[in-house]
DSSP file (Angstrom, degrees, kcal/mol; ACC not computed):
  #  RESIDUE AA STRUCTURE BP1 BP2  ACC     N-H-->O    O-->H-N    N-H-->O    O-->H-N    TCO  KAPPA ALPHA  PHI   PSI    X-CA   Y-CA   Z-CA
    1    1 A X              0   0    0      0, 0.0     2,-0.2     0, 0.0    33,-0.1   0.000 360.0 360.0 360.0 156.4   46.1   -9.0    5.0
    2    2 A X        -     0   0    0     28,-0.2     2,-0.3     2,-0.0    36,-0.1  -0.816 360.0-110.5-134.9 176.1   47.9   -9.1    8.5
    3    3 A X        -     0   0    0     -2,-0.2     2,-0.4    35,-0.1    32,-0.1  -0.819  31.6-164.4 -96.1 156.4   47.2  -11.5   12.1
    4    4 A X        -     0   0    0     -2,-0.3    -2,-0.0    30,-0.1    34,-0.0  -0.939  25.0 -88.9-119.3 141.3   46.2   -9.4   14.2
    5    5 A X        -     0   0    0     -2,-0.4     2,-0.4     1,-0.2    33,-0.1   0.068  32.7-132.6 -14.5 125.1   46.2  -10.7   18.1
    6    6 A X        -     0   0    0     32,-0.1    46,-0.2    47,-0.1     2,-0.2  -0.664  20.8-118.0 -65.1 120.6   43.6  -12.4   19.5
    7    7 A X        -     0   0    0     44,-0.9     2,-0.2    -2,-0.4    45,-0.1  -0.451  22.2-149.9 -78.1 157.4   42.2  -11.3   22.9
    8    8 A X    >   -     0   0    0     -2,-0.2     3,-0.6     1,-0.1     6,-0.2  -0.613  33.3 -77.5-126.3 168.2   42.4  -13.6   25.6
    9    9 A X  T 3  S+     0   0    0     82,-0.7     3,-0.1     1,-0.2    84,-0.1  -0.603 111.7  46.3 -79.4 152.6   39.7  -13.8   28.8
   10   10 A X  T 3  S+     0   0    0     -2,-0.2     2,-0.9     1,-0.2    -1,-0.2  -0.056  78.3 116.1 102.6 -33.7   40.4  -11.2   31.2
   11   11 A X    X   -     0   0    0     -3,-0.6     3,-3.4     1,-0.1     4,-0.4  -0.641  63.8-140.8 -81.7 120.5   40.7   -8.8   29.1
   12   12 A X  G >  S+     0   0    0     -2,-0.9     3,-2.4     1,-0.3     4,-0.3   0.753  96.8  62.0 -50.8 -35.1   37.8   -5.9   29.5
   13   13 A X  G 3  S+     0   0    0      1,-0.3     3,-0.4     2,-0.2    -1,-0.3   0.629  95.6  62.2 -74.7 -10.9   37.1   -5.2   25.8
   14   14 A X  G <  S+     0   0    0     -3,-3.4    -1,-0.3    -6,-0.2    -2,-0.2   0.810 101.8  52.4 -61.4 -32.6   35.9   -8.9   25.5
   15   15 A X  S <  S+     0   0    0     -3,-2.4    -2,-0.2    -4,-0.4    -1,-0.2   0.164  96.2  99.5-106.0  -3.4   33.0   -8.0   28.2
   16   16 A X  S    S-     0   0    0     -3,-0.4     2,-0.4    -4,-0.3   123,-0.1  -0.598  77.3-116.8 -74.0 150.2   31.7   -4.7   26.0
   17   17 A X        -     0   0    0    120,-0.2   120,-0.2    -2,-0.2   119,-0.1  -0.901  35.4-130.5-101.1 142.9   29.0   -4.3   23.7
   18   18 A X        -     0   0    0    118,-6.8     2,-0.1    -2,-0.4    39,-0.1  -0.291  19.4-119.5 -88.4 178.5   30.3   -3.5   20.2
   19   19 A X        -     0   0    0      1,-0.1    38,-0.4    36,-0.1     2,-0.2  -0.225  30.6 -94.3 -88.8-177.4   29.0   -0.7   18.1
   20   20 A X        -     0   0    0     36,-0.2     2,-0.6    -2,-0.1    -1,-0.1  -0.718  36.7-113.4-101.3 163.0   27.3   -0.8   14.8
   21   21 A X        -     0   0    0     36,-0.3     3,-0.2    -2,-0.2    35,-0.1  -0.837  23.1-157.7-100.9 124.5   29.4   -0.4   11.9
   22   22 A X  S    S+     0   0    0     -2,-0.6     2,-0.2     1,-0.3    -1,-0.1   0.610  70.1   0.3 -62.2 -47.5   28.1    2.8   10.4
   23   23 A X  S    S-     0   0    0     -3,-0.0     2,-1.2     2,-0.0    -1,-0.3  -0.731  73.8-104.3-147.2 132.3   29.4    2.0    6.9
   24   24 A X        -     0   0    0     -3,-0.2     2,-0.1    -2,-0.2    48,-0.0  -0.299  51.7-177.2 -22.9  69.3   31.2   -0.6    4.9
   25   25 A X     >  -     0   0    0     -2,-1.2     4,-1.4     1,-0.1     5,-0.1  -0.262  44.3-115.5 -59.5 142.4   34.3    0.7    4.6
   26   26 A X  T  4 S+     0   0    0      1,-0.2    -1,-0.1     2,-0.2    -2,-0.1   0.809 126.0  48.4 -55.5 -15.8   37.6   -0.3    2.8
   27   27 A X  T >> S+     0   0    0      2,-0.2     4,-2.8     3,-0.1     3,-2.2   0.825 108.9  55.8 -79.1 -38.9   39.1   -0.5    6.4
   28   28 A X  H 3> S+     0   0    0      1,-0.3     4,-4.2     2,-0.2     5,-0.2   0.963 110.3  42.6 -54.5 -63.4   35.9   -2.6    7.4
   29   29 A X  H 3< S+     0   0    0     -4,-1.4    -1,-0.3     2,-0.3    -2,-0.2   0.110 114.0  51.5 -57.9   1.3   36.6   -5.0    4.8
   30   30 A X  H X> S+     0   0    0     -3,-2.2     3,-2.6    -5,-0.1     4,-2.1   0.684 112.8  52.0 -91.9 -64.3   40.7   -5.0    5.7
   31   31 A X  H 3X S+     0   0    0     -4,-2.8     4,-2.5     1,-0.4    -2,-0.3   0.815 109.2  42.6 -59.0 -49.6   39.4   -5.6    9.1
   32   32 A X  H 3< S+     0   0    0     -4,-4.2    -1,-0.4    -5,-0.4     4,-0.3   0.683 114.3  51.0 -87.0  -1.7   37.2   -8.6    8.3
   33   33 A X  H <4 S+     0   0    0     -3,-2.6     3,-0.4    -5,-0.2     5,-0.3   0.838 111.5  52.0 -86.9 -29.1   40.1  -10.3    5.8
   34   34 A X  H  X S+     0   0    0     -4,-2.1     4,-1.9     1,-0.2    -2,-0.2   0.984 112.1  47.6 -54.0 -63.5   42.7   -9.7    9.1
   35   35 A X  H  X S+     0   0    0     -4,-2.5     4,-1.3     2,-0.2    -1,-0.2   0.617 107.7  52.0 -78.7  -5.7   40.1  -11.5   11.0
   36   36 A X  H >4 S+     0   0    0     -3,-0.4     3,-2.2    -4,-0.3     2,-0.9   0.527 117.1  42.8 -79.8-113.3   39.8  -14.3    8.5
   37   37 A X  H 34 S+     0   0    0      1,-0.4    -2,-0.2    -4,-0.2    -3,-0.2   0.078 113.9  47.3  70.3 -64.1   43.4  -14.7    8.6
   38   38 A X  H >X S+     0   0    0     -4,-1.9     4,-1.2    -2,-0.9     3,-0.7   0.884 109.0  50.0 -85.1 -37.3   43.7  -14.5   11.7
   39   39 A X  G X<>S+     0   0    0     -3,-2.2     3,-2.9    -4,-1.3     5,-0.5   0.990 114.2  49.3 -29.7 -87.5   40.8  -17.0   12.6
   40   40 A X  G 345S+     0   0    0      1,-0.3     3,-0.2    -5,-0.2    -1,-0.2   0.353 105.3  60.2 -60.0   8.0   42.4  -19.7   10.1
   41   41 A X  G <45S+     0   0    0     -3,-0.7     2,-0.6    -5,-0.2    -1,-0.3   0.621 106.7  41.7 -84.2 -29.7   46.0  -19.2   11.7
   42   42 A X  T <<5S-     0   0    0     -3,-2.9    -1,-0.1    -4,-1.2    -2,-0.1  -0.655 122.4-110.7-123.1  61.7   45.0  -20.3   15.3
   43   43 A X  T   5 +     0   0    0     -2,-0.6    -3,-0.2    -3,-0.2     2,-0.2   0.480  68.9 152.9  -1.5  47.4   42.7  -23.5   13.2
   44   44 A X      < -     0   0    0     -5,-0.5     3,-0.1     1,-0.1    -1,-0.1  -0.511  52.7-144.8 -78.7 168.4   38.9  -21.6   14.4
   45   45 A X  S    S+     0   0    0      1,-0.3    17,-3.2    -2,-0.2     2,-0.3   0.435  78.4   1.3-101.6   1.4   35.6  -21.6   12.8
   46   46 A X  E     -A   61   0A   0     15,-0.2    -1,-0.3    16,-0.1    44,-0.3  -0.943  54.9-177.9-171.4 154.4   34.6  -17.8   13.8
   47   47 A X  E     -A   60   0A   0     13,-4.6    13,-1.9    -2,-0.3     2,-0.2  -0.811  13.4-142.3-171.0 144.6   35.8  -14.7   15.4
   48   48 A X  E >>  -A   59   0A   0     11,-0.2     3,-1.2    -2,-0.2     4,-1.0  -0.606  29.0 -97.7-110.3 169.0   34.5  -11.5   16.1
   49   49 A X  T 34>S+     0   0    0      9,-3.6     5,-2.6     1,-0.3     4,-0.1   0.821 118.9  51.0 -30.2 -35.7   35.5   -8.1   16.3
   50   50 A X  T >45S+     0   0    0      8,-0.3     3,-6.7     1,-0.2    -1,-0.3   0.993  95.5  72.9 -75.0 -45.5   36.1   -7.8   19.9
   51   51 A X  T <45S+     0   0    0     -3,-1.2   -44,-0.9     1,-0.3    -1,-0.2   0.871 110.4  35.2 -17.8 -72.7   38.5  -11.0   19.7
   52   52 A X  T 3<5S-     0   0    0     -4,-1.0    -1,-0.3   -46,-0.2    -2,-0.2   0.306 129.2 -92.9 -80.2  21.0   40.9   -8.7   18.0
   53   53 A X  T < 5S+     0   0    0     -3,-6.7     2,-0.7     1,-0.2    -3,-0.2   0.444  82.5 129.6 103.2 -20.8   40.2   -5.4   19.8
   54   54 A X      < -     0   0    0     -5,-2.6     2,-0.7    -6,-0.2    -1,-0.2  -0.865  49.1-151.9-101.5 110.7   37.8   -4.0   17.7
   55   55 A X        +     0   0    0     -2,-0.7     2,-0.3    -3,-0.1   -36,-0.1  -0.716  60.2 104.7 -64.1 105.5   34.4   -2.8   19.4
   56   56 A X  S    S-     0   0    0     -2,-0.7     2,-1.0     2,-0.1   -36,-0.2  -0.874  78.3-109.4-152.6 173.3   32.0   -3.3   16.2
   57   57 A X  S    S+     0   0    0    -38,-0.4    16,-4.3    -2,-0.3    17,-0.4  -0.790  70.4 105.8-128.8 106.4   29.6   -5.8   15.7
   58   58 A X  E     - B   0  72A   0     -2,-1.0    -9,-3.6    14,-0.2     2,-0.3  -0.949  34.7-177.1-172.7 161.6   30.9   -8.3   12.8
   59   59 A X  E     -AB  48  71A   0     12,-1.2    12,-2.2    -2,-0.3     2,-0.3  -0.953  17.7-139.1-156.2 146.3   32.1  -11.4   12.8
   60   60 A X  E     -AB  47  70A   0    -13,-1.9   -13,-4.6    -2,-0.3     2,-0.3  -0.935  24.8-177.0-124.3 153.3   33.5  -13.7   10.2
   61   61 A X  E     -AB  46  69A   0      8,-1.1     8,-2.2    -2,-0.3   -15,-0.2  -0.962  19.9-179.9-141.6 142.5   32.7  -17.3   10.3
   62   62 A X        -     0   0    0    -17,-3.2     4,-0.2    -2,-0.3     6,-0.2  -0.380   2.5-176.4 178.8  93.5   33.5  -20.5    8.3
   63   63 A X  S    S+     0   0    0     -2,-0.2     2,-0.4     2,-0.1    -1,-0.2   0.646  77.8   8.2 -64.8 -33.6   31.9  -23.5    9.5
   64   64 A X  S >  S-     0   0    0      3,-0.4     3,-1.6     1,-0.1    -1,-0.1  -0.972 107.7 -63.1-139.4 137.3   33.7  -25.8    7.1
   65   65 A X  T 3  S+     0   0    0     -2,-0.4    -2,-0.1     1,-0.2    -1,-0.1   0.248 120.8   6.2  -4.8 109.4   36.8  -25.1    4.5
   66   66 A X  T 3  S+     0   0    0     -4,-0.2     2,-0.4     1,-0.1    -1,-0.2   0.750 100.5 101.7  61.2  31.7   35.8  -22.5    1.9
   67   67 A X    <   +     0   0    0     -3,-1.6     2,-0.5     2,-0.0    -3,-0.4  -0.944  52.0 172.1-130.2 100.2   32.1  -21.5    3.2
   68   68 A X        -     0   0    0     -2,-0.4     2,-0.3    -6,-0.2    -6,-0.2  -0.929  21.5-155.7-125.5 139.3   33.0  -18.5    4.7
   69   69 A X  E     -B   61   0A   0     -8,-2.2    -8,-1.1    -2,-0.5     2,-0.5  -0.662   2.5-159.0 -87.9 135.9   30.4  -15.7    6.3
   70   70 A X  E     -B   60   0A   0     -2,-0.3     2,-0.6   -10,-0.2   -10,-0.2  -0.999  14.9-165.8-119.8 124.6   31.1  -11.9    6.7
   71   71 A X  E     +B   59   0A   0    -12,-2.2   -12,-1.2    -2,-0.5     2,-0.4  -0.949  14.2 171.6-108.5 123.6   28.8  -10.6    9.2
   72   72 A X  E    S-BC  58 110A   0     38,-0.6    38,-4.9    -2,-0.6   -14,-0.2  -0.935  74.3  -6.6-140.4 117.3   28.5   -7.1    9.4
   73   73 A X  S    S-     0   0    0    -16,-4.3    -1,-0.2    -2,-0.4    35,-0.1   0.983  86.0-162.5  66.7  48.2   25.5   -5.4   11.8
   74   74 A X        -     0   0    0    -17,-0.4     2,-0.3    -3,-0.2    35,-0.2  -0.574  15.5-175.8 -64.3 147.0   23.9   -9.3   12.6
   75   75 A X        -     0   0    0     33,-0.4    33,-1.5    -2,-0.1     2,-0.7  -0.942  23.6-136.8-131.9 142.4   20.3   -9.1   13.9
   76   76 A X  E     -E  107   0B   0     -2,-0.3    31,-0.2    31,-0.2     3,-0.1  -0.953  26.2-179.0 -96.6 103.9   19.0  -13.0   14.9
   77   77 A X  E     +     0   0B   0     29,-1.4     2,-0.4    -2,-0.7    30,-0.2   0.704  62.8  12.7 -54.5 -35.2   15.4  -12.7   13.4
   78   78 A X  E     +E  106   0B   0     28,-2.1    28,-2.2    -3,-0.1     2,-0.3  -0.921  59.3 179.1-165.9 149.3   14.5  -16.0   14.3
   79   79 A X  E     +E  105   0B   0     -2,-0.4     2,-0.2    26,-0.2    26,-0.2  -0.907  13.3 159.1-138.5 148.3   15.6  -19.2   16.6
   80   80 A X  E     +E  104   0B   0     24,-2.3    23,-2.0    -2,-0.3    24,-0.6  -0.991  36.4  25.5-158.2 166.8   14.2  -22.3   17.1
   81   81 A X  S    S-     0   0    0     -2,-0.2     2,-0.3    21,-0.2    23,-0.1  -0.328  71.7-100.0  93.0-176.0   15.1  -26.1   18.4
   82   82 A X        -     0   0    0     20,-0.2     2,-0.4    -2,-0.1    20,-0.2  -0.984  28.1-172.8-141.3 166.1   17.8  -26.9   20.6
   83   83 A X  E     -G  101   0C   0     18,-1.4    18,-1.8    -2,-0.3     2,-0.4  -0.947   5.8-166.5-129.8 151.9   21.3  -28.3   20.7
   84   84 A X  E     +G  100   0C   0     -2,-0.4    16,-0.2    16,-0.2     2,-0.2  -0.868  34.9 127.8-147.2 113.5   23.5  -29.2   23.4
   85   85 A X  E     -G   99   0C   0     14,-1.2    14,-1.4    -2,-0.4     2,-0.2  -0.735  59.6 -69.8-141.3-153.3   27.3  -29.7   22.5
   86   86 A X  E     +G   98   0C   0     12,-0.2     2,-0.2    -2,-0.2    12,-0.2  -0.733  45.8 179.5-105.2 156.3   30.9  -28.9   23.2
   87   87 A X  E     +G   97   0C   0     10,-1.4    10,-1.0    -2,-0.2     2,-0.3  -0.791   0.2 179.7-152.9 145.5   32.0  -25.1   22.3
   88   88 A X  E     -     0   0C   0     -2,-0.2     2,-0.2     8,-0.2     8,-0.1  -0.809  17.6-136.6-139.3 173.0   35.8  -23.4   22.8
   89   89 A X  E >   -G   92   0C   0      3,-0.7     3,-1.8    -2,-0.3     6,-0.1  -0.940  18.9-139.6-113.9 153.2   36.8  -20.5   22.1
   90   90 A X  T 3  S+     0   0    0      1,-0.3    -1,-0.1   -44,-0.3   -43,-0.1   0.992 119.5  51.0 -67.5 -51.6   40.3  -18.8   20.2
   91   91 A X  T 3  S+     0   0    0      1,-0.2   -82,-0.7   -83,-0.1     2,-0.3   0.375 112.7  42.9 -99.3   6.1   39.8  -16.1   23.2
   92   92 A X  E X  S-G   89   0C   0     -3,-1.8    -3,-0.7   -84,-0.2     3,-0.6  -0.810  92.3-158.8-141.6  84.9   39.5  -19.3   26.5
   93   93 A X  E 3   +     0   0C   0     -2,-0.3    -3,-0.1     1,-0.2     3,-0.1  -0.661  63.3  14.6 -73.6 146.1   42.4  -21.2   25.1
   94   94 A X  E 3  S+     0   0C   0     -2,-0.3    57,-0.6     1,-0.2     2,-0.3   0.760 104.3 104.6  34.6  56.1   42.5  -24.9   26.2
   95   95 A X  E <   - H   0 150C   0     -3,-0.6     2,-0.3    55,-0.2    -1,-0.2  -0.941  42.8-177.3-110.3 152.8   39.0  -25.1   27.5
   96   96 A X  E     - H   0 149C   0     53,-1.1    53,-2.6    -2,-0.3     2,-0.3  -0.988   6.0-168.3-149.3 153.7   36.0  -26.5   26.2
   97   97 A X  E     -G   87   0C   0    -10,-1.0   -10,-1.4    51,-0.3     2,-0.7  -0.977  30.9-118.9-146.3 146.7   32.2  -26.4   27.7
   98   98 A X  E     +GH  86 146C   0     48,-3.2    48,-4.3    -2,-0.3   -12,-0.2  -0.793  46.1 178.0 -98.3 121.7   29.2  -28.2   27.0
   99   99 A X  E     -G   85   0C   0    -14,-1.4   -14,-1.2    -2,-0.7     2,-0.5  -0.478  29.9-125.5-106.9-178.3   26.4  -25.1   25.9
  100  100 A X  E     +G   84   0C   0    -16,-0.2     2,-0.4    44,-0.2   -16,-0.2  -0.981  37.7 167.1-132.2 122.7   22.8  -25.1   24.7
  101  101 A X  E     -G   83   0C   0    -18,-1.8   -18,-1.4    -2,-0.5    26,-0.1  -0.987  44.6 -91.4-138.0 137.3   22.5  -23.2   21.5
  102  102 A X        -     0   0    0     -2,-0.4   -21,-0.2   -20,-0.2   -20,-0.2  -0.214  24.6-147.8 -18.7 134.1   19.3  -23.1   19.0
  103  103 A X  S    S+     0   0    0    -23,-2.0    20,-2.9     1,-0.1     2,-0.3   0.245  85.9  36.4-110.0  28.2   19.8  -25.8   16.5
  104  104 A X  E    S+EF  80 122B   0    -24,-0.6   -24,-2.3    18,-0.2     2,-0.2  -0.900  71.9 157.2-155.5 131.7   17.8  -23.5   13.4
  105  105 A X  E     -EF  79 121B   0     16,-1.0    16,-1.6    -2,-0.3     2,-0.4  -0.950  27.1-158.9-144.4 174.6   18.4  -20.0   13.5
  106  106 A X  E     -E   78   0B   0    -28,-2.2   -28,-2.1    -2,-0.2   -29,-1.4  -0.831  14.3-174.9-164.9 131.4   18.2  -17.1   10.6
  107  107 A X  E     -E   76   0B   0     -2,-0.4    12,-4.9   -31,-0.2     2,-0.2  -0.687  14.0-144.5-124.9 150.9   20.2  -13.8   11.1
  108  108 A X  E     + D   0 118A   0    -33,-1.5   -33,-0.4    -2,-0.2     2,-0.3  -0.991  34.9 141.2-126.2 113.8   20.1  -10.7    8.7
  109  109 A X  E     - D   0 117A   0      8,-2.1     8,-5.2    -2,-0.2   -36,-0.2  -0.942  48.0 -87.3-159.4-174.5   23.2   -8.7    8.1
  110  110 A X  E     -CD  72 116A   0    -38,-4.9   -38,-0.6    -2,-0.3     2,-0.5  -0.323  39.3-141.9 -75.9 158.0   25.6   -6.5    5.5
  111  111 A X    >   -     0   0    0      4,-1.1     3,-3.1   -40,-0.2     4,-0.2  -0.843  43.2 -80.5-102.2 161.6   28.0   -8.4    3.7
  112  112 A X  T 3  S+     0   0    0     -2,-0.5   -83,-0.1     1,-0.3    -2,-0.1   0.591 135.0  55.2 -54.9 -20.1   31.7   -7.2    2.8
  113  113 A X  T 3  S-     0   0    0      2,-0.1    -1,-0.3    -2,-0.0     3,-0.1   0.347 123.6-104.9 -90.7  -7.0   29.5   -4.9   -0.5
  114  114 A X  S <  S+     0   0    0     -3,-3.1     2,-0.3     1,-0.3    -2,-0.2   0.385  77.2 150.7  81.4 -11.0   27.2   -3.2    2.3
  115  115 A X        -     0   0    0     -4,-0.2    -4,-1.1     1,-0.1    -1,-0.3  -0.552  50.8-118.1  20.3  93.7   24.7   -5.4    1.1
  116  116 A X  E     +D  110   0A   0     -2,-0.3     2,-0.4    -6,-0.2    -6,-0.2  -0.436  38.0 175.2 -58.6 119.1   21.6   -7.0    3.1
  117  117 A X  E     -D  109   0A   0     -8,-5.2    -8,-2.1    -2,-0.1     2,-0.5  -0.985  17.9-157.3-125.6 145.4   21.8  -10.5    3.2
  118  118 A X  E     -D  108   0A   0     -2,-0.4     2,-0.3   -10,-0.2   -10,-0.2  -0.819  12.4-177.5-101.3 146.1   19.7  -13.2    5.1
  119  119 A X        -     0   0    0    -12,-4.9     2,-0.3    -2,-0.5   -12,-0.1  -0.874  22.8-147.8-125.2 174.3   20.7  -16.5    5.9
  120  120 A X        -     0   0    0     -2,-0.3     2,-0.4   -14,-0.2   -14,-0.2  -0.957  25.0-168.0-130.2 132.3   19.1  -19.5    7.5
  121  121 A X  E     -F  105   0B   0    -16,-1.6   -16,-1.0    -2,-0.3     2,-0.3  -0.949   6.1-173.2-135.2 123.0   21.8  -21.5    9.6
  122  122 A X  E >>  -F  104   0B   0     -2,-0.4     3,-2.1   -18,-0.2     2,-0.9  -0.861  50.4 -14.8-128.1 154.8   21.2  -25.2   11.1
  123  123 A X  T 34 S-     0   0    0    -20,-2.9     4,-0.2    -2,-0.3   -19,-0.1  -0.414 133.6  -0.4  58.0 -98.9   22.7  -27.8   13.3
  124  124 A X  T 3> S+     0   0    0     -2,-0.9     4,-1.4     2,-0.2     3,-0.3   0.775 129.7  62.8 -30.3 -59.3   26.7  -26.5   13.6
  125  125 A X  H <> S+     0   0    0     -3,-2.1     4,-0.8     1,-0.3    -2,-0.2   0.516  99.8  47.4 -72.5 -30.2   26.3  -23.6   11.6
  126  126 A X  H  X S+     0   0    0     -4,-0.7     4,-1.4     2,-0.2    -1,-0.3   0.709 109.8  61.3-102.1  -8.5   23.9  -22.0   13.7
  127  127 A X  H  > S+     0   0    0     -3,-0.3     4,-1.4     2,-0.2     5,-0.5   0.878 107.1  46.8 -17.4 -73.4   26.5  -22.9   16.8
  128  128 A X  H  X S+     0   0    0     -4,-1.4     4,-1.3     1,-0.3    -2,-0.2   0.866 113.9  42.6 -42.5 -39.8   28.8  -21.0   15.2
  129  129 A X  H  X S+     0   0    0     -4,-0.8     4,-0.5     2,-0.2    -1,-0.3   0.906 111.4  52.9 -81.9 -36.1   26.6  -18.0   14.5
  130  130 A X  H >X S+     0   0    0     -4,-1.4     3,-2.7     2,-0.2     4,-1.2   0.974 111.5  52.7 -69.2 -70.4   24.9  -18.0   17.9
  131  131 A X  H 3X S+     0   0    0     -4,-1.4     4,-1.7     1,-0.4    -1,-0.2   0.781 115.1  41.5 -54.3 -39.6   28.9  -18.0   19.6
  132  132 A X  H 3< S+     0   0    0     -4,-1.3    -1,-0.4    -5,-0.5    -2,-0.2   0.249 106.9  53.5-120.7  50.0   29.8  -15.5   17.8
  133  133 A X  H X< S+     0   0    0     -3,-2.7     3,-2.3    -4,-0.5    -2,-0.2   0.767 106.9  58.1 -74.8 -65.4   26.9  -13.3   18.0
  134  134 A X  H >X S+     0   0    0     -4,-1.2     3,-9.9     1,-0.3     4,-0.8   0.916  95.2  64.4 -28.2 -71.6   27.2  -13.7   21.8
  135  135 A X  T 3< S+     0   0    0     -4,-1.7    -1,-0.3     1,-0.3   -85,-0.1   0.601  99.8  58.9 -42.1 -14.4   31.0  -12.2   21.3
  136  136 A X  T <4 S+     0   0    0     -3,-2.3  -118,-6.8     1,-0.2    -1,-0.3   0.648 105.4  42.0 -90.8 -22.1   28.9   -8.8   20.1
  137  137 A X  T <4 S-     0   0    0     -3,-9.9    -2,-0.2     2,-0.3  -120,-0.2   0.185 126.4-100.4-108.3  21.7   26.9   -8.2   23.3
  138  138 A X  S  < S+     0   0    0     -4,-0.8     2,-0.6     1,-0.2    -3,-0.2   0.971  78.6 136.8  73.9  47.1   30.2   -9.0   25.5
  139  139 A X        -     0   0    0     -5,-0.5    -2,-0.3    -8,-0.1    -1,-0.2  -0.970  37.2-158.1-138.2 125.6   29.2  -12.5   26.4
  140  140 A X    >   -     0   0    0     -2,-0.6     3,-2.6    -6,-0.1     5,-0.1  -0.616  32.5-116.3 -81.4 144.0   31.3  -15.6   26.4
  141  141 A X  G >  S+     0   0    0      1,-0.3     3,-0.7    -2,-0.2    -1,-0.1   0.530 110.6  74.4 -64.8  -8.9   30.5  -19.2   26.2
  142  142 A X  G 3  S+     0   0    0      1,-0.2    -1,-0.3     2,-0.2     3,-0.2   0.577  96.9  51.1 -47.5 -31.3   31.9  -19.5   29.7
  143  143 A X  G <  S+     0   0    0     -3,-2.6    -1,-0.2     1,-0.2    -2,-0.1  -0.164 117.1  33.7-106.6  51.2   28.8  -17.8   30.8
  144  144 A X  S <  S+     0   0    0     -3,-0.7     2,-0.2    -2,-0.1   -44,-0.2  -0.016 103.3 111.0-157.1 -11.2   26.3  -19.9   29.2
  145  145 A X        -     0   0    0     -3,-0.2     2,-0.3    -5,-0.1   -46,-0.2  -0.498  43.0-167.4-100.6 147.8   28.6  -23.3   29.5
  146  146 A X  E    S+H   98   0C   0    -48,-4.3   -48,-3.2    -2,-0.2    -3,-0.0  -0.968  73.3  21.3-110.7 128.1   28.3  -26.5   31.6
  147  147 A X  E    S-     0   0C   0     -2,-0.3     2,-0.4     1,-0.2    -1,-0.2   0.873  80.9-176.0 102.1  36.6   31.1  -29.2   32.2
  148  148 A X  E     +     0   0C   0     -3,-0.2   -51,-0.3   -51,-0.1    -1,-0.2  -0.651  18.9 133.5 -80.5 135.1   33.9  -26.7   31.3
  149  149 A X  E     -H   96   0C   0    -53,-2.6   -53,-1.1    -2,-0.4     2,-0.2  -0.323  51.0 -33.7-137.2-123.5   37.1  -28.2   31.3
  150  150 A X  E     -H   95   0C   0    -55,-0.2     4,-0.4     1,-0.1    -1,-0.3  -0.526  45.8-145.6 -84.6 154.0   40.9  -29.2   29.9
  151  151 A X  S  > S+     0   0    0    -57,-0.6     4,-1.1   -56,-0.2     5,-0.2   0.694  96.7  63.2 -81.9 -46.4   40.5  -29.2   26.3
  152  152 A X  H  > S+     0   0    0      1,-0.3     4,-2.0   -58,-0.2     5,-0.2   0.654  93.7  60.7 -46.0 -26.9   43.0  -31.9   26.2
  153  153 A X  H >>>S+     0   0    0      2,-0.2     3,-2.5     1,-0.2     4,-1.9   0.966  99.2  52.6 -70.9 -53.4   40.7  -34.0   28.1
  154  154 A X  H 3>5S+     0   0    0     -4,-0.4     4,-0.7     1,-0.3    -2,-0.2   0.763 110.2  55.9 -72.4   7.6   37.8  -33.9   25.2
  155  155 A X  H 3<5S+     0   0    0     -4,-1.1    -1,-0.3     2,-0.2    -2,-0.2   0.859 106.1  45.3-101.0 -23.9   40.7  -35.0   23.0
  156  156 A X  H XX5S+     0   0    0     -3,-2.5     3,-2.3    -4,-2.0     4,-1.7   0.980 113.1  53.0 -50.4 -66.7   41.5  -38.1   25.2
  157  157 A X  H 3X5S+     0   0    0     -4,-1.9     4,-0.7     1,-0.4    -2,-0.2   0.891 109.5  50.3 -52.1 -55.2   37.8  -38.5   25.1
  158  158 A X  H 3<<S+     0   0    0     -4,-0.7    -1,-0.4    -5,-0.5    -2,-0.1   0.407 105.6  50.3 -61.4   1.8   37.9  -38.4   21.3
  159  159 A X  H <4 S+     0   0    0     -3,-2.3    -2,-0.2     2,-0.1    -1,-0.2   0.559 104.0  63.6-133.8 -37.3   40.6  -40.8   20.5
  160  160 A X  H  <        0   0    0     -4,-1.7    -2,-0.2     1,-0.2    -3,-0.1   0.554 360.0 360.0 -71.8  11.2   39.1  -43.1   22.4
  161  161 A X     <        0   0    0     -4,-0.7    -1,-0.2     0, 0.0    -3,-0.1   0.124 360.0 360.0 -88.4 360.0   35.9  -43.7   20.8
């Protein structure tokens, strides 16, 4: 496994829609342990292809320590509820915005074996998946977010409470 660089805003390839992965490959499966890797070196809970450069659509996720998702070819079958919290992203460092995400969603995709899986994802976990679903069609949570600011602030904000 390697880091590989994280893409920052500003950069065009962020603002593409990726392609579908064609087959599970042993490079596909390199690709998504780099982006685990690389995720849990800069302390996130998901990142997708495009983060590191790569137009595809997969994304690895891992809403808490040691439940980790491989998304490969996600489709969101079905959303429902709502949520309204605070979001950053690895790729808008030291910002945070308050977004509106589903708070129930359930996505169908391959897993690291080529393998159709469904999931059903609530509360956080479907945060997570809905951001970096977004990251597939080129859209950031900067274009969906309200209140964005200093990240440092919501960590004042947090220590006093």
């Amino acid at each position: 496994m390697a880091l590989r660089n994280v893409v920052t805003e500003g950069d065009e390839v962020l603002r593409k829609h990726c392609r579908e992965v064609a087959e599970v490959t042993d490079r596909i499966r390199m690709t998504m342990e780099d982006m685990l890797e690389t995720m849990r070196a800069h302390s996130g809970v998901g990142i997708a292809a495009p983060q590191v450069g790569v137009l595809r659509r997969m994304f690895v996720a891992e809403p808490e320590p040691g439940r980790v998702y491989y998304m490969i070819n996600p489709v969101i079958l079905e959303q429902s509820g709502s949520q309204l919290d605070d979001e950053g992203c690895l790729s808008v460092p030291g910002f945070v915005g308050t977004v509106e995400r589903p708070d129930h969603i359930k996505i169908e995709a391959l897993d690291l074996e080529g393998k159709k899986q469904t999931y059903e994802f609530y509360d956080f976990d479907a945060r997570v998946m809905c951001h970096e679903y977004d990251h597939l069609d080129g859209i950031l949570y900067i274009d969906k977010a309200t209140d964005i600011r200093d990240a440092s602030e919501l960590a004042e904000e947090e220590e006093e409470e």
